[in-house]
BATORVEX-544929 format. One line per 3 residues: number of its first residue (from 1); their letters; for each residue x negated, y, z negated of C-alpha. Coordinates in Angstrom, 1 decimal. Layout:
NUM) A) X:Y:Z  ...
// end
This chain:
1) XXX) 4.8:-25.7:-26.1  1.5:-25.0:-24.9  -0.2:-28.2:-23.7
4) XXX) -3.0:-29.9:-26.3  -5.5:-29.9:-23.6  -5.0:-27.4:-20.7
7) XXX) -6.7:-29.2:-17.9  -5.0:-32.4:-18.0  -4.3:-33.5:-14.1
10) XXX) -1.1:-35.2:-12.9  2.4:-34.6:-13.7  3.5:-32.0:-16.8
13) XXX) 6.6:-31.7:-18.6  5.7:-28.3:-19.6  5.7:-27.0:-16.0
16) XXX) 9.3:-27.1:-15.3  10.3:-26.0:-12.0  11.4:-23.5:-9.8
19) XXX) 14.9:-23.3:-8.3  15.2:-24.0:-4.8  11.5:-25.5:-4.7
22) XXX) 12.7:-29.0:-4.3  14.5:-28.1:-0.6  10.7:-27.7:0.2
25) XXX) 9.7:-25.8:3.7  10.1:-27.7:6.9  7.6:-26.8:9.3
28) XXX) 10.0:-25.3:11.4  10.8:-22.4:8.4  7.2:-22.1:8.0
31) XXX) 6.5:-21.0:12.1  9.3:-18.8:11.5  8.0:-17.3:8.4
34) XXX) 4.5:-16.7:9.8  3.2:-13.0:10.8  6.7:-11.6:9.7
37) XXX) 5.4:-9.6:6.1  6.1:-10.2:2.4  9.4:-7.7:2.5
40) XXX) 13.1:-8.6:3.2  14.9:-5.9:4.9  16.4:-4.2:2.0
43) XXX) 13.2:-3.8:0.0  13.1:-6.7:-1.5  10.4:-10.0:-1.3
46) XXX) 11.6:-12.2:1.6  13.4:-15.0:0.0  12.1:-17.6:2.9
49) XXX) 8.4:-16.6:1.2  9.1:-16.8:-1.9  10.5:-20.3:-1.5
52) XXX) 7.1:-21.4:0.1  5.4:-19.6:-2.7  7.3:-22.2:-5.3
55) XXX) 7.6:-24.9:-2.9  3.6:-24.6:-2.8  3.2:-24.2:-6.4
58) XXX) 5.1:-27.5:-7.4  3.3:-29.5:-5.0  0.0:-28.0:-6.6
61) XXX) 0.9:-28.7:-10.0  2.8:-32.1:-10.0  1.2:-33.3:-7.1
64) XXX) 2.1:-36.8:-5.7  0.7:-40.5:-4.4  1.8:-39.5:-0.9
67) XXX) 5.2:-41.1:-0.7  7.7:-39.9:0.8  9.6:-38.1:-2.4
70) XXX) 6.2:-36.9:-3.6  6.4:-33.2:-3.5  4.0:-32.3:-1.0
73) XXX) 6.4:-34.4:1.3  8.6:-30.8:1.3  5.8:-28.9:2.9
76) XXX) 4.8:-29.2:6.5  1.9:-31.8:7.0  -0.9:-28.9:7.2
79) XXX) 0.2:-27.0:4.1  0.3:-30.6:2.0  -3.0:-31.4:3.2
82) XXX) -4.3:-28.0:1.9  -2.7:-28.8:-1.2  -4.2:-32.1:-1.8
85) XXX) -7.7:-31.1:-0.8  -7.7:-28.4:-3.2  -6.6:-30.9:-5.7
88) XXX) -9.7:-33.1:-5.2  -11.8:-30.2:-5.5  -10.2:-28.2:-8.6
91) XXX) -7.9:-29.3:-11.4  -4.4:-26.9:-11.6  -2.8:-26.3:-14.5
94) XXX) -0.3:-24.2:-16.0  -0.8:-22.2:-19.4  1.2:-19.3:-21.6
97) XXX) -1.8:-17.5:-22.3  -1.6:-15.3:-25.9  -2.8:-12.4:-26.0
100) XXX) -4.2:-9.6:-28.9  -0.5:-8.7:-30.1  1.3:-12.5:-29.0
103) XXX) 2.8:-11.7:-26.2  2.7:-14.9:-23.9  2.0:-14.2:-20.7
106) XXX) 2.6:-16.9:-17.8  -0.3:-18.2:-15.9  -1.6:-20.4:-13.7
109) XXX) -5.4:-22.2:-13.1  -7.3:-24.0:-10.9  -10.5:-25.6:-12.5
112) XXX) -13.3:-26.6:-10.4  -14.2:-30.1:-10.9  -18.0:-30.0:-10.0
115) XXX) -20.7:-29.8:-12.5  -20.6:-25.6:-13.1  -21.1:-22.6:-14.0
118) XXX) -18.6:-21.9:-11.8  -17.7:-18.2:-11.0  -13.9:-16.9:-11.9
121) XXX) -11.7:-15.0:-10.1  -8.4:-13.7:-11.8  -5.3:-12.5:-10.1
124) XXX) -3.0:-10.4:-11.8  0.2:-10.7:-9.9  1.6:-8.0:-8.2
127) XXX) 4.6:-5.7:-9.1  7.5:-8.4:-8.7  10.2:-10.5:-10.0
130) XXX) 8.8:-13.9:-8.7  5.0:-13.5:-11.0  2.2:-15.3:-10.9
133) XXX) 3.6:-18.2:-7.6  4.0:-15.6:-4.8  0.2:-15.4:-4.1
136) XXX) 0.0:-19.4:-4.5  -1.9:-19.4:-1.4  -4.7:-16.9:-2.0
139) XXX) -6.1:-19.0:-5.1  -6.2:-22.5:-2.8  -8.4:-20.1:-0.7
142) XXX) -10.5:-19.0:-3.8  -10.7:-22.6:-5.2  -11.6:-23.6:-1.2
145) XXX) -14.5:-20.9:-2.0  -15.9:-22.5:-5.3  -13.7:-20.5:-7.6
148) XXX) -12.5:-21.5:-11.0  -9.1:-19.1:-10.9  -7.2:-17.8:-13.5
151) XXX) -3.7:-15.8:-11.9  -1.2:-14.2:-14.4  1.7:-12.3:-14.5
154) XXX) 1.6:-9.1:-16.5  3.8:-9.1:-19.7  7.1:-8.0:-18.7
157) XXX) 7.3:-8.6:-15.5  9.8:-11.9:-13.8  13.6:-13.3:-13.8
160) XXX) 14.4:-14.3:-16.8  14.4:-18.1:-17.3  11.7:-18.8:-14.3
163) XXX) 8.4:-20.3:-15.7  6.4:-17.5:-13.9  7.7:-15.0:-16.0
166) XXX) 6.0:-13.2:-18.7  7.0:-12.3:-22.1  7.2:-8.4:-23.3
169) XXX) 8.2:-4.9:-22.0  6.6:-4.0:-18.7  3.9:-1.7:-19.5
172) XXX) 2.9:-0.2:-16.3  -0.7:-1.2:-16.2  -0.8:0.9:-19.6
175) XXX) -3.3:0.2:-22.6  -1.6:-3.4:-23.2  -2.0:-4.5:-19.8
178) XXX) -5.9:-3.7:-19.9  -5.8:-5.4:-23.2  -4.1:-8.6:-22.0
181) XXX) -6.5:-8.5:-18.9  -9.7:-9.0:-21.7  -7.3:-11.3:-23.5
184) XXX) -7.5:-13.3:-20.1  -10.7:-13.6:-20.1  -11.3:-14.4:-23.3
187) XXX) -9.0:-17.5:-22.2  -10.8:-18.0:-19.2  -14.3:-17.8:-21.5
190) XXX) -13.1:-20.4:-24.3  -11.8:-22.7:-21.3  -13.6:-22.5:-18.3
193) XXX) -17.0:-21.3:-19.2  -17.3:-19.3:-15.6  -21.0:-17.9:-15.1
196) XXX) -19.5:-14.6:-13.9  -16.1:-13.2:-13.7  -14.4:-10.8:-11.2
199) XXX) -11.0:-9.8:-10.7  -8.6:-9.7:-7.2  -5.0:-8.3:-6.8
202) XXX) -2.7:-6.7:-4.8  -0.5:-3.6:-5.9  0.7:-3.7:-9.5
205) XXX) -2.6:-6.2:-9.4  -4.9:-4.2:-8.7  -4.6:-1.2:-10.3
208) XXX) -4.4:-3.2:-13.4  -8.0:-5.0:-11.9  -9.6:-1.5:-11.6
211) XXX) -8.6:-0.6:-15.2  -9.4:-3.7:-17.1  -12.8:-3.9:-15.2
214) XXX) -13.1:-0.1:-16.3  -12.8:-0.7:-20.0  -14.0:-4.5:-19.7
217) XXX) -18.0:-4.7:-19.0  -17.5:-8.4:-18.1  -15.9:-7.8:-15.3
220) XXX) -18.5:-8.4:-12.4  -16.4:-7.0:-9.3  -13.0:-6.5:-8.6
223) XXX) -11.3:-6.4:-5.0  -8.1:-3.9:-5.2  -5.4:-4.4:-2.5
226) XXX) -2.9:-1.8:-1.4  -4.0:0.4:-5.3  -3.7:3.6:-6.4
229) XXX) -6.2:5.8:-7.9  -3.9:7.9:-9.5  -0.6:6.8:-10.8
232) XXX) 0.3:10.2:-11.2  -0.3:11.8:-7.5  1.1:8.8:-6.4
235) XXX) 4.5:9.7:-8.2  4.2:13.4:-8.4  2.5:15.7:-6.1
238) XXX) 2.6:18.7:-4.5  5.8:19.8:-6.4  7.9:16.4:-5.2
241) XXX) 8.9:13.5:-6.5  8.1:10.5:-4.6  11.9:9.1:-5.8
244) XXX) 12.4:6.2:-3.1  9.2:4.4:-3.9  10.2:4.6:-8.1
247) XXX) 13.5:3.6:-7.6  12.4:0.4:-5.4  9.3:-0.3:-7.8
250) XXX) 12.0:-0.2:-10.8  14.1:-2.8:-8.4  11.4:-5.4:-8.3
253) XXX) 10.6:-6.1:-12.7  13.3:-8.6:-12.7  15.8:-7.2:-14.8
256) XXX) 17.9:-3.8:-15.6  15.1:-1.2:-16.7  17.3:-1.1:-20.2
259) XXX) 15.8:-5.1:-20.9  12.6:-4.3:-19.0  10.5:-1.2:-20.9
262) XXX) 9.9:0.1:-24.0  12.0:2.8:-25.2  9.2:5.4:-24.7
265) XXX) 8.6:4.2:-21.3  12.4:4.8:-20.6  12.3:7.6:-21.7
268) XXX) 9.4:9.2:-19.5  10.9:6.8:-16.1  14.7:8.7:-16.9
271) XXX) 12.9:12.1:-17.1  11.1:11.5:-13.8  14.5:10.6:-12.4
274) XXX) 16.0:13.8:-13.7  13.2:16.0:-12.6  12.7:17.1:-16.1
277) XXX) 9.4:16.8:-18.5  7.5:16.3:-15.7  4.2:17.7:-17.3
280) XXX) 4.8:14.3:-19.7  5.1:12.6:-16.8  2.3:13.3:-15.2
283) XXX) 0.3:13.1:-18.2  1.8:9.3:-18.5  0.6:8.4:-14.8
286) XXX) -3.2:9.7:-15.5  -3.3:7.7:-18.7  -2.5:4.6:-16.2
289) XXX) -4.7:6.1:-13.7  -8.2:4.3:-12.3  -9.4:7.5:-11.6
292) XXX) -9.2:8.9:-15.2  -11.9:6.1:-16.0  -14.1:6.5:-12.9
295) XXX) -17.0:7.1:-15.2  -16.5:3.9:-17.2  -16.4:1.9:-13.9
298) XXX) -19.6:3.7:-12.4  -21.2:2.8:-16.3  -20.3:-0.6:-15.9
301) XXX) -21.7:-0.2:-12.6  -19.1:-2.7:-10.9  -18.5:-3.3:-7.4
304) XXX) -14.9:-2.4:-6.0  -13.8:-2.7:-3.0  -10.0:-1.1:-2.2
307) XXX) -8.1:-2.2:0.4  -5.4:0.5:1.8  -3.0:1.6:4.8
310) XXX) -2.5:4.9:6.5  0.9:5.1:6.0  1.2:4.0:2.5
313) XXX) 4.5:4.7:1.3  4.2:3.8:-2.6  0.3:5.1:-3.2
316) XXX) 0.2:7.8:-0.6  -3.5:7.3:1.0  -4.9:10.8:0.0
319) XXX) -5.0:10.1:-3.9  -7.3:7.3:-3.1  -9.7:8.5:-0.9
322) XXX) -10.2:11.3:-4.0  -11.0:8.4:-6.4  -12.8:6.4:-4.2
325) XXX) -15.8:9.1:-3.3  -15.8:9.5:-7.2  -17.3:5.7:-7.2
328) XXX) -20.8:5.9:-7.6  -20.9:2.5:-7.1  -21.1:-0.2:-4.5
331) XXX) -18.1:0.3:-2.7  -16.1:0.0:0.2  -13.1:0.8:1.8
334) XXX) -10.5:-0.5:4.2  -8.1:1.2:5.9  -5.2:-0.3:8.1
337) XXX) -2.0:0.5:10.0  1.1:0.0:8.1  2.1:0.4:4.1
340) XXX) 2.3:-1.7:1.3  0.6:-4.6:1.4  1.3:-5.1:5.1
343) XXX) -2.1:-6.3:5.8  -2.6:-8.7:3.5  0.6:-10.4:2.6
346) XXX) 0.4:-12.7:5.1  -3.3:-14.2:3.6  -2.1:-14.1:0.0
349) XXX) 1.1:-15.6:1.1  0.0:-17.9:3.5  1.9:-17.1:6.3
352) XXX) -0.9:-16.1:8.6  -0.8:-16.9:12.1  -4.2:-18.7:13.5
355) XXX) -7.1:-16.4:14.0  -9.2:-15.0:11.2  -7.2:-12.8:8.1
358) XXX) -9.6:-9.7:8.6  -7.9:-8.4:5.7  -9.1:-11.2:2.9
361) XXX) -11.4:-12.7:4.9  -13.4:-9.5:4.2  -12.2:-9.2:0.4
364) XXX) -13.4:-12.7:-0.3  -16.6:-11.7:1.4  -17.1:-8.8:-1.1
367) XXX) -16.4:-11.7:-4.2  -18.8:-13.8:-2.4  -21.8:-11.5:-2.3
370) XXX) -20.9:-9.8:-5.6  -20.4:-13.0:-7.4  -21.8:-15.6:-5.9
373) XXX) -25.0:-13.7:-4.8  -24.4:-14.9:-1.3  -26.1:-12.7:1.7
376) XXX) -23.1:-12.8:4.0  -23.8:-9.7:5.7  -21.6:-7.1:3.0
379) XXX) -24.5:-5.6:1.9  -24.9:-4.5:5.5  -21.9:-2.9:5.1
382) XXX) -20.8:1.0:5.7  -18.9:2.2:2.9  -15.8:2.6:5.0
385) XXX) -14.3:0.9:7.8  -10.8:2.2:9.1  -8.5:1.0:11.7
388) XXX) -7.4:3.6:14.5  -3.7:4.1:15.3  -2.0:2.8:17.0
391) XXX) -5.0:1.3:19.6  -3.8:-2.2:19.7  -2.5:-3.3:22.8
394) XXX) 0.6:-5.5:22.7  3.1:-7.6:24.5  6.7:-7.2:24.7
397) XXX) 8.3:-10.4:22.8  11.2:-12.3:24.1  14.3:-13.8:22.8
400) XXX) 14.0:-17.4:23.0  17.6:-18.0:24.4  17.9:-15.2:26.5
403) XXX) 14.2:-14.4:27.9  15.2:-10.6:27.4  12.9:-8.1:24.9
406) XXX) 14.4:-8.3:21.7  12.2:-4.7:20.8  9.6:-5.9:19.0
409) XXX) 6.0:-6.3:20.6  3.1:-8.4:19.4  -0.4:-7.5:18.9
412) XXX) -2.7:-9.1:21.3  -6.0:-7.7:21.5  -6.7:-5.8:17.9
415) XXX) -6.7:-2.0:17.0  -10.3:-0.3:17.2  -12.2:-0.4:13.8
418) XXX) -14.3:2.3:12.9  -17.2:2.2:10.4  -18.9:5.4:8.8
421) XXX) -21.4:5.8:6.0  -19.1:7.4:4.2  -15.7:9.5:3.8
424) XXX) -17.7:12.7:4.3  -19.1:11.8:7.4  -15.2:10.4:9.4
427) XXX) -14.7:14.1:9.9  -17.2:15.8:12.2  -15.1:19.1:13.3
430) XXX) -12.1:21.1:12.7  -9.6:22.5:15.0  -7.6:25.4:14.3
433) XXX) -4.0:25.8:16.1  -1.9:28.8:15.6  1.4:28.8:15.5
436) XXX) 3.5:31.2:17.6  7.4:32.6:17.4  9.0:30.4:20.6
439) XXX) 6.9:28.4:23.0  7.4:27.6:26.7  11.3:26.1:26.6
442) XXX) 12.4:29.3:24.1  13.1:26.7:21.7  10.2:25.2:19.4
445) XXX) 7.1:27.3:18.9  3.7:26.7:20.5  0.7:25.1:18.9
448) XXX) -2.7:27.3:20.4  -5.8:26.5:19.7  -7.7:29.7:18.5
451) XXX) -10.7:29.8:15.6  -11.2:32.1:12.7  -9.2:35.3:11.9
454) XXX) -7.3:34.6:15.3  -6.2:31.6:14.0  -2.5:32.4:13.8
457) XXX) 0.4:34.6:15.9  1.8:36.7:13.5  5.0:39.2:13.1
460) XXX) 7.4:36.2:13.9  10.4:34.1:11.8  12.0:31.1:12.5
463) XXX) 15.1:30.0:10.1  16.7:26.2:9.5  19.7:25.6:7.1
466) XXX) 18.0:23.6:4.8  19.0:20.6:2.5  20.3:18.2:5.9
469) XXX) 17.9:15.6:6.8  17.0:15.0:10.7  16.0:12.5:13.2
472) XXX) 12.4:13.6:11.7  12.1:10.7:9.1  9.1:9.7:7.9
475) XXX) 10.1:5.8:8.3  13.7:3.9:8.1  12.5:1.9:5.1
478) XXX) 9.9:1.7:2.3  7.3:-1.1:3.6  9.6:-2.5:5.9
481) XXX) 8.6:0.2:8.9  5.0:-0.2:8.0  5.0:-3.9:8.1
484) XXX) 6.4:-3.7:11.7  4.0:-1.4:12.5  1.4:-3.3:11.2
487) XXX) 2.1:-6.1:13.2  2.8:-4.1:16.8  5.9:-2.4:16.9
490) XXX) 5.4:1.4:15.5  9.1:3.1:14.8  9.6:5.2:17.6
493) XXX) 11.1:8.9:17.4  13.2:10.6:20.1  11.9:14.5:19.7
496) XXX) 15.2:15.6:21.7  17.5:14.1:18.4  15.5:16.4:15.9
499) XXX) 18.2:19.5:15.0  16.7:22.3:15.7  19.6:23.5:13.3
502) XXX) 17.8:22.0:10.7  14.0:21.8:11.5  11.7:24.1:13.2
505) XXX) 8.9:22.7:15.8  5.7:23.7:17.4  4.0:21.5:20.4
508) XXX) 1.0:22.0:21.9  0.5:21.8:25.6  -0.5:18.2:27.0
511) XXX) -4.0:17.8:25.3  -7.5:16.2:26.8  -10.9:15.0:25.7
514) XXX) -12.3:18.7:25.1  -15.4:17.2:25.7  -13.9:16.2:29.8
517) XXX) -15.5:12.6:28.8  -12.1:10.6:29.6  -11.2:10.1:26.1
520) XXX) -8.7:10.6:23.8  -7.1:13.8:24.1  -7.7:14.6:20.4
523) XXX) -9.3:11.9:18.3  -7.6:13.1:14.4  -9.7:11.7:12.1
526) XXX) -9.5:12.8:8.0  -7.0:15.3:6.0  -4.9:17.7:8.3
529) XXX) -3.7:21.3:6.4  -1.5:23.3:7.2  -0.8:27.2:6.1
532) XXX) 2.8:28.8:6.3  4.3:31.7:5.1  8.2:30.5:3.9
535) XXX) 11.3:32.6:2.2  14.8:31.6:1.3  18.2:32.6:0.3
538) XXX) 17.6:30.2:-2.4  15.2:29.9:-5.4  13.1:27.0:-4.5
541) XXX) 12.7:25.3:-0.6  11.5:21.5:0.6  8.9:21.8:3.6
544) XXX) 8.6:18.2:5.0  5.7:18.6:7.7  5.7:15.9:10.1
547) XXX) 2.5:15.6:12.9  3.8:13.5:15.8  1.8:12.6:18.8
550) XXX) 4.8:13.0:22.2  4.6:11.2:25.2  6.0:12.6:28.4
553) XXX) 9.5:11.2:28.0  9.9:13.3:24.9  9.4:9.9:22.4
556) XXX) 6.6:10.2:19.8  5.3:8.0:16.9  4.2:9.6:13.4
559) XXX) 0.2:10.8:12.9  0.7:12.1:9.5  2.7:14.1:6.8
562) XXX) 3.6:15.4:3.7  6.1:16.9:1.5  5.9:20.3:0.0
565) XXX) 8.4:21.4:-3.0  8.3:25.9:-3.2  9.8:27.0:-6.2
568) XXX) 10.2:30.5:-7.4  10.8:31.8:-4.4  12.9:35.5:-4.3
571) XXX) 14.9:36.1:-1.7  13.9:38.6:1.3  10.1:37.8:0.0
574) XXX) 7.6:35.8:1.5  5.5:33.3:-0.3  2.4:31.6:1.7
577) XXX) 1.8:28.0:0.5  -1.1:26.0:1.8  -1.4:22.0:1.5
580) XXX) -3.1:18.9:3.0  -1.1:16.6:4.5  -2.3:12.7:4.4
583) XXX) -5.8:11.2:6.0  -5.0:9.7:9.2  -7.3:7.9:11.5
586) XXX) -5.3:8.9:15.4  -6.3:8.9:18.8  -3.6:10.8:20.7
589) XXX) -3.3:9.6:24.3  -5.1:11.7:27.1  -1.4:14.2:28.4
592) XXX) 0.2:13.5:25.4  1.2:16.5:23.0  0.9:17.2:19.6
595) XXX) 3.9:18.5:17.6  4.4:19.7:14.0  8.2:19.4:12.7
598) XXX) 9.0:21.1:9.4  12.6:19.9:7.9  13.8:20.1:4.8
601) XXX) 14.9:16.2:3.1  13.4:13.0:3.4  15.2:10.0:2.1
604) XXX) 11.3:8.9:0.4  11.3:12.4:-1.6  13.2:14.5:-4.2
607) XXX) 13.5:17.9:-2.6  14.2:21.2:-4.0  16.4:22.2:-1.1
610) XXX) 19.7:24.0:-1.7  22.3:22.4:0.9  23.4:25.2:3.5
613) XXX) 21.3:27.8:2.2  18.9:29.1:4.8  14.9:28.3:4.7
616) XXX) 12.4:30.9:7.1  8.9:30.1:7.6  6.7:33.2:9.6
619) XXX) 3.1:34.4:10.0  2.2:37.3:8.7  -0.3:39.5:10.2
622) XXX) -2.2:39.3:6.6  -2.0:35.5:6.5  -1.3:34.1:9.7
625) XXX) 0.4:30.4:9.8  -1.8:28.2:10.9  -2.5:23.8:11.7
628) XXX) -6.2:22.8:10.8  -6.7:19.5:12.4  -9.9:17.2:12.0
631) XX) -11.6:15.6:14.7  -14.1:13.0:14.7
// end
């Protein structure tokens, strides 16, 4: 039962527990857990995280006298002293919070004890089974700030049986979960009385943050981490299914998908799985789409700031960069190395190693200026600041026992940040590259440079068998390659393993600075495109185009790409496709080359590939292929 008065301090019998929270976290776990990412090697959330994540939130919420069974006795002496500072400051508590049609949804607060207003933050969760607890550390840091907060797991979403979990069908940040967001506030209103209210998350968060604060003009500001501007790009685009990133969102709600959504929900999900009525699925993703209500947020006028990676592998980056220039409000956006969420686990989570968080440091920032009025140097700021890959510089690291590389590196001086005005201005030129029939070694084409209607070699055809996947990847696992490239070690491709059975490349010749200043040899900055003409023995074909930047021993690391799905097609007829591959921010190294791969399958995609049959791509003399890459 819900208790009489929500804010009462010390010990509650309505709070019951987490498993596995009373083995606590010795500070030898917690050194181990530091800098290594919210996701476990198959996909899932690390378990050693989320066992700090409950271990954290019982010691918040039962607290202790400092004995040695208290519960802050399970954490390691600098975590418990967090926890009891934030106690003096703020009052936690935890509530099932009813909302319009009531559903109870899980939630968790941290009341500041000072004389107020006080400004609110709230948190929905993010797209997982554990709820509310797994960001446990980013509302100490809020409360730390002089934040009432007000986290909540959206309905549907947890393990059955845990407290976090929410009550419901997941709705996939659909009308009830902008509903329940107001219903949240009208919660936080009745019992917190904050002076101005603005919403954080990460992921499932904070598209959910960008829609209630679209259709809810109390919203003040909202912060979106790792988002997606539209749900249905995300999912659908350019003819292909983005299947690996549904199938491991649809492992993370808790329970089988039968128990988890709404019959209509199930209905459009096993239809997207089927590659069938995708025109209703697409129509389902705008409805859930920030982007589809960009004129309700720039109405509202309401700050946002989004938070993103290059390499996004669940809300590919190009969908929003589209809804972000549609902002006409203030605004900014990040852009990192890595994928989902890579950047800022480790501050939600607390598993940061020492040094400043760049990535919340600078999303609190935004809060603080936004809602606290505070002149902290973010309305200074240039709309968007982006990280170059990969311009780190890092140190092998070592296995303790042996002293020998273990293959991972550490980052120890920071990638290059770039700031511009805005998106239009991080592209200042275009080069065109042609592609040719064979190339130097008589086996991958050549990548010229050439401008206007000489853009392209034409009167050649290269074939592949199509429907076998190559060495050409786009990354061993969802969020798990990004995370390691995010922290130093980028996944590494050998361009000699790539069947040329089942791919067709072009390299360019080693490149330099154009510009014979000792830079970069190219400095790719904003949306690639690429033009080729394509036939095939079957109906429909899968382009995969890969950009990868090679090194002299014939290894590269990934720039860019994107998936195309052709269908239609008639066999001995050509059919010229155009289409952008993702934004990338890229300085390729001074003698390094450039080289496009085009395969057929990628374990992230749903291709239209028939296995065996044969796929040609050639340049016509009418429409010559071509590689349009920006510079800045």
């Amino acid at each position: 039962m819900p208790q009489d008065n929500p804010f009462t301090a010390g010990p509650s019998e309505e709070f019951p527990g987490f498993p596995g929270a009373a083995t606590g976290v010795t500070a030898a776990e917690a050194d181990r857990i530091t800098g290594r990412g919210l996701w476990a090697a198959d996909g899932t959330v690390d378990p050693d995280t989320v066992r700090l994540a409950h271990t954290l939130t019982t010691a918040v919420l039962r607290g202790g006298d400092g004995a040695a069974d208290g519960p802050e006795a399970s954490l390691p002496a600098a975590l418990a002293a967090s926890v009891e500072e934030v106690r003096g400051l703020a009052l936690p508590a935890y509530h099932r919070i009813e909302s319009f049609d009531g559903i109870r949804l899980s939630a968790f607060s941290l009341r500041q004890r000072g004389p107020g207003p006080h400004p609110l933050v709230v948190v929905p969760a993010g797209w997982t089974p554990f709820g509310w607890p797994l960001f446990l550390w980013s509302y100490l840091s809020l409360a730390r700030r002089g934040y009432h907060v007000l986290a909540y797991t959206p309905r549907g979403l947890g393990i059955p049986g845990l407290p976090s979990t929410s009550e419901g069908f997941v709705d996939v940040a659909g009308p009830h979960d902008w509903a329940d967001g107001s219903s949240v506030i009208d919660f936080a209103v009745d019992h917190l009385a904050p002076g101005v209210v603005g919403f954080l998350g990460a992921s499932y968060g904070s598209g959910i943050s960008q829609l209630v604060a679209a259709h809810d003009d109390r919203v003040s500001a909202v912060v979106a981490l790792s988002t997606w501007g539209n749900l249905a790009t995300s999912l659908y685009d350019h003819g292909t299914r983005h299947l690996a990133a549904v199938k491991a969102l649809l492992a993370l709600t808790g329970g089988p998908v039968e128990e988890k959504f709404a019959p209509a929900d199930r209905t459009v999900l096993a239809d997207f799985l089927a590659d069938r009525n995708l025109d209703a699925v697409v129509e389902w993703g705008r409805l859930r789409s920030p982007e589809s209500y960009v004129h309700l947020t720039n109405e509202n006028d309401t700050p946002t700031f989004l938070s993103h990676t290059w390499h996004e592998g669940l809300f590919a980056v190009n969908q929003v960069l589209k809804t972000f220039d549609a902002l006409e409000v203030p605004k900014r956006l990040n852009l990192w190395i890595g994928d989902h969420t890579a950047p800022e686990a480790a501050g939600l989570t607390g598993t940061a190693p020492g040094g400043p968080d760049l990535p919340m440091e600078e999303a609190y920032a935004w809060l603080d200026h936004h809602l606290k009025g505070e002149r902290n140097g973010v309305e200074e700021w240039e709309q968007i600041c982006g990280q170059v890959m990969f311009t780190y510089v890092t140190q092998p690291v070592l296995d303790p026992a042996s002293g020998e590389p273990t293959g991972e590196h550490r980052i120890v001086e920071p990638a290059v940040r770039e700031h511009r005005a805005d998106w239009s201005r991080v592209t200042t030129g275009v080069e065109t590259f042609g592609l040719t029939g064979d190339g130097a070694g008589g086996t991958d084409g050549g990548l010229l440079p050439a401008t206007g209607e000489e853009a392209g070699h034409t009167g050649w055809r290269r074939a592949f068998l199509a429907g076998v996947d190559t060495e050409a990847t786009v990354m061993d696992a969802l969020m798990k390659t990004g995370q390691a490239e995010w922290a130093g070690t980028p996944k590494t491709y050998d361009t000699r393993k790539i069947d040329r059975r089942h791919a067709v490349a072009w390299t360019t010749g080693p490149l330099y600075d154009p510009e014979g200043r000792g830079r970069a040899g190219r400095r790719v900055r904003g949306i690639p495109r690429l033009r080729l003409t394509v036939r095939s023995t079957a109906a429909s074909a899968t382009l995969v185009a890969h950009l990868l930047d090679v090194s002299d021993d014939d290894t590269a690391r990934i720039v860019t790409h994107e998936p195309l799905n052709v269908y239609g097609l008639t066999p001995e007829q050509d059919t010229t496709v155009t289409w952008e591959l993702q934004a990338a921010a890229y300085d390729i190294p001074a003698g390094h080359r450039l080289m496009l791969v085009v395969d057929s399958k990628d374990p992230l995609y749903g291709d239209a590939s028939v296995t065996w049959t044969q796929t040609a791509v050639g340049s016509p003399e009418d429409e010559p292929s071509f590689l349009e890459l920006p510079l800045g």
